[in-house]
N, C-alpha and C positions, 0 to 999 in steps of 0.2 A: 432432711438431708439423708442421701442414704450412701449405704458404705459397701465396699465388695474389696475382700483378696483374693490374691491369686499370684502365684508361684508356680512357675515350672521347669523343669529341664531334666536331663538325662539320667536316669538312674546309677549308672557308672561313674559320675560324676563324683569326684573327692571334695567337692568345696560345697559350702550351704549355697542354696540357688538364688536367685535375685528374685524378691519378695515389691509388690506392688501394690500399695493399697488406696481407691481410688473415691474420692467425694465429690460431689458439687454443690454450687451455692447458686441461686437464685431467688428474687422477686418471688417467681413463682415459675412454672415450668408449664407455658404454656405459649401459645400463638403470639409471635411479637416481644416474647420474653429474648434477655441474654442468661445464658449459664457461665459459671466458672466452673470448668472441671480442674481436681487438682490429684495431680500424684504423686504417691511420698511411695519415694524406692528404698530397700534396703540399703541399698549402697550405691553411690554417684550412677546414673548409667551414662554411657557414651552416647547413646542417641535413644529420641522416644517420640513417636507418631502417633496418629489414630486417624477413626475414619467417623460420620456420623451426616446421615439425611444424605449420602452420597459424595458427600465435600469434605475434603482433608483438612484434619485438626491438627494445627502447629502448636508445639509447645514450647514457653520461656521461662526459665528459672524464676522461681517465685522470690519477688523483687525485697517483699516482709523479712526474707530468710537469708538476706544479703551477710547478715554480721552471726548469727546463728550456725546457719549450714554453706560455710565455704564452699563445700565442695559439691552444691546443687544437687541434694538428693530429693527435695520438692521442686513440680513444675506445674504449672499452670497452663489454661489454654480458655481461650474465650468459643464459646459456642453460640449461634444465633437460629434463631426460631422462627422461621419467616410464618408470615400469616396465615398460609395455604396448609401449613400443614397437619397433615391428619392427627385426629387424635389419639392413644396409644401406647404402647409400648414400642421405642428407637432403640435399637441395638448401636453401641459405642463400641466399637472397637481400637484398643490400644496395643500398642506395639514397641517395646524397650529394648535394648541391647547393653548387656552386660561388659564389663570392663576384659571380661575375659572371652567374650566375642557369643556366648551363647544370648537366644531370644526368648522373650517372656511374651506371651500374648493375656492378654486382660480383657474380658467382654464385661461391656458395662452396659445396663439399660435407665433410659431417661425415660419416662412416664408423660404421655405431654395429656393435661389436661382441658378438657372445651373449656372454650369463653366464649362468651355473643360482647358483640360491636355494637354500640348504636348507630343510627342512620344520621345523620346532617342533610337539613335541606337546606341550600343557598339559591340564590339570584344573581345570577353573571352577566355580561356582557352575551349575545346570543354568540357572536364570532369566538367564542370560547366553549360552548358548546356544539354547536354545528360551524365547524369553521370553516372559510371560504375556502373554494376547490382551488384558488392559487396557491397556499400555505401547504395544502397537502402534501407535497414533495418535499418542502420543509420540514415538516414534522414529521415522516415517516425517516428522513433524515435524522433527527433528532436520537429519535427512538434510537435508533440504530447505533448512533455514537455512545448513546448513554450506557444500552448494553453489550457494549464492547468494553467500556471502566468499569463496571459494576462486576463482570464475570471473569478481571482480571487480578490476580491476587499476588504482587509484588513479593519478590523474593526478599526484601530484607525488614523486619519489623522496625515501624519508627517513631513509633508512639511509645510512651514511659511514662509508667506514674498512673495518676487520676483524669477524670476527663472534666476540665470545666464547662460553669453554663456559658454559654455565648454571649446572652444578654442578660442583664438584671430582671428581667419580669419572669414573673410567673407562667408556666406553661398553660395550655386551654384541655390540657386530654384530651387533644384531639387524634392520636393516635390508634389508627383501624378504624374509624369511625366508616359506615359504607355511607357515598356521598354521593346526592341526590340533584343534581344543577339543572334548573329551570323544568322541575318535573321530569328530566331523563336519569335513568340509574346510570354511576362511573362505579369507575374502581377505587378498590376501598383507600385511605388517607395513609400513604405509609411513612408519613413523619407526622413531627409533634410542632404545634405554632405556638410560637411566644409573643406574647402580649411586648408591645416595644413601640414606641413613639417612632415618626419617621424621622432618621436621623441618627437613630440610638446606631452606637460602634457595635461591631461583631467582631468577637472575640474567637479566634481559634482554637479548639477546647484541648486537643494536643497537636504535637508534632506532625508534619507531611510535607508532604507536595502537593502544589496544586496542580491537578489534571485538567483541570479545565476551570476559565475566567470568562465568560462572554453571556448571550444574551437565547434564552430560547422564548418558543413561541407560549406554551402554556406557563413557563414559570418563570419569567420574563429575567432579572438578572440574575446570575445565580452565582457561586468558589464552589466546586465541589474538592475536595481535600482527599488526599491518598494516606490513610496513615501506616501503609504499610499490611502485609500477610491478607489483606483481603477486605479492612473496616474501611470503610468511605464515610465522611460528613459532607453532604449536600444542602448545600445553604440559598433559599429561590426569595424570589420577589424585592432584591435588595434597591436602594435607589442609585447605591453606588458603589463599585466593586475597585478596591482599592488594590490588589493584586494581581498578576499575570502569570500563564499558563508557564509552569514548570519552576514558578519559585518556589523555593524550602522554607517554609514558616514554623516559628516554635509557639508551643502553649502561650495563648495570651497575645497574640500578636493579632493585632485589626485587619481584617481581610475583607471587611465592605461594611455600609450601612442598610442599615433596615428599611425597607420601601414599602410601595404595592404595585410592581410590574408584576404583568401577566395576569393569569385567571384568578384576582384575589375581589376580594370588596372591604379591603382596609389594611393600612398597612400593618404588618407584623412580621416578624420572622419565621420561616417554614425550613423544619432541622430535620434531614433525612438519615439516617446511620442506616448504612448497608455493611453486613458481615457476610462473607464470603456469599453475595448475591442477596441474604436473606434479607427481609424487611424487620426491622427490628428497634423497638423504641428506644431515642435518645434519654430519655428517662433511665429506662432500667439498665443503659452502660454505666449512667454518671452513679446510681445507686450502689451499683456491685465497685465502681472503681473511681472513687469517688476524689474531687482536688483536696489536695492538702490545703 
């Protein structure tokens, strides 16, 4: 965990300047990982932003400090590490405003270090691999809708608290694996599948909206869930999707069953977490923000 302060303002200044000192926590800080950055100010600020991988970091009073620090001098912000990314030194930038209207800027750097992925070979359906030229407008379709919610980040945060698991079983670590179908290389796996009988309830791990209920071509049924500031849970291959585009669902609420629609070879649960675009393991949100 590493640590940086930093203070500044005007030398004419009569009053002590607003002091920010900034940490993070993670799994580990690399491809696929989430961070928590957190900042503890000298004293309350009125507003506090940042920037990091090009995509803006919203921050929420640190929920621990609700009976401690009334008057939200700790904030927090979730950062996500999509798969692609190089590895390095990221420059974090933070940005605070003081009660008395002066700015604090904070440069913070996060270290991303390599990982390797292993490869998965499967056996599919071939129409899942080379799929027929009628579907292709379909799925080019697809594409298109999904990165249109994925690269939209809701103005109001609506998720609170911990993230549960969805289902009871155990995860596969199948997360980034690069995945190899019917001897053709795809792209890498950017969720984690859970081991689940067909049938098993899926459990909404926090609060949202669903953005979308219906069925696609490679991942046959799917909820994907809005929770707000930019986290998405994408839930595929269900056999039954028990809720509809634009209900408000809270933590623990059944939003379908577990199937095997689409490109699978059995059923299980296939859990996407997208943070502000990135690919990032549903593991390591439930780790760092875990259910009560």
């Amino acid at each position: 965990m590493a640590l940086l302060w930093l203070g500044s303002l005007s030398a004419t200044a009569a009053f002590a300047p607003l002091t920010l000192q900034v940490t993070h926590h993670a799994r580990s800080v690399q491809p696929g990982e989430v961070v928590i950055l957190e900042v503890a100010a000298s004293e309350p600020p009125v507003d506090i932003s940042g920037e990091v991988f090009g995509a803006a970091v919203r921050f929420y009073p640190a929920e621990t400090e609700a009976t401690t620090d009334p008057d939200h001098s700790v904030w927090r912000a979730l950062v996500g590490i999509d798969l692609d990314t190089a590895t390095g030194e990221h420059a974090v930038v933070i940005r605070a405003t003081s009660g008395t209207g002066s700015i604090v800027d904070a440069n913070y750097t996060l270290t991303i270090e390599p990982k390797e992925f292993p490869t998965r070979r499967l056996t599919v359906a071939p129409n899942y691999v080379n799929p027929p030229a009628e579907t292709i407008e379909r799925i080019q379709r697809e594409v298109v809708l999904q990165r249109q919610i994925f690269t939209t980040s809701s103005a109001e945060r609506l998720w609170r608290g911990g993230f549960l698991r969805p289902v009871p079983g155990e995860s596969s670590s199948s997360f980034g694996r690069r995945s190899v179908f019917n001897g053709e290389a795809r792209s890498p796996h950017s969720g984690t599948d859970f081991r689940a009988g067909r049938g098993t309830s899926i459990k909404a791990p926090n609060d949202g909206i669903v953005v979308l209920a219906g069925d696609l071509y490679f991942s046959g049924n799917v909820v994907i869930i809005d929770h707000g500031w930019g986290l998405y849970s994408f839930f595929a291959h269900l056999s039954e999707v028990d809720v509809t585009t634009g209900e408000v669902v809270a933590r623990g609420d059944v939003v379908g069953k577990v199937g095997a629609t689409g490109r699978v070879t059995g059923a299980h649960l296939h859990w996407t977490v997208r943070l502000n675009n990135a690919r990032v393991d549903p593991i390591a949100l439930m780790a760092l923000l875990p259910a009560d």
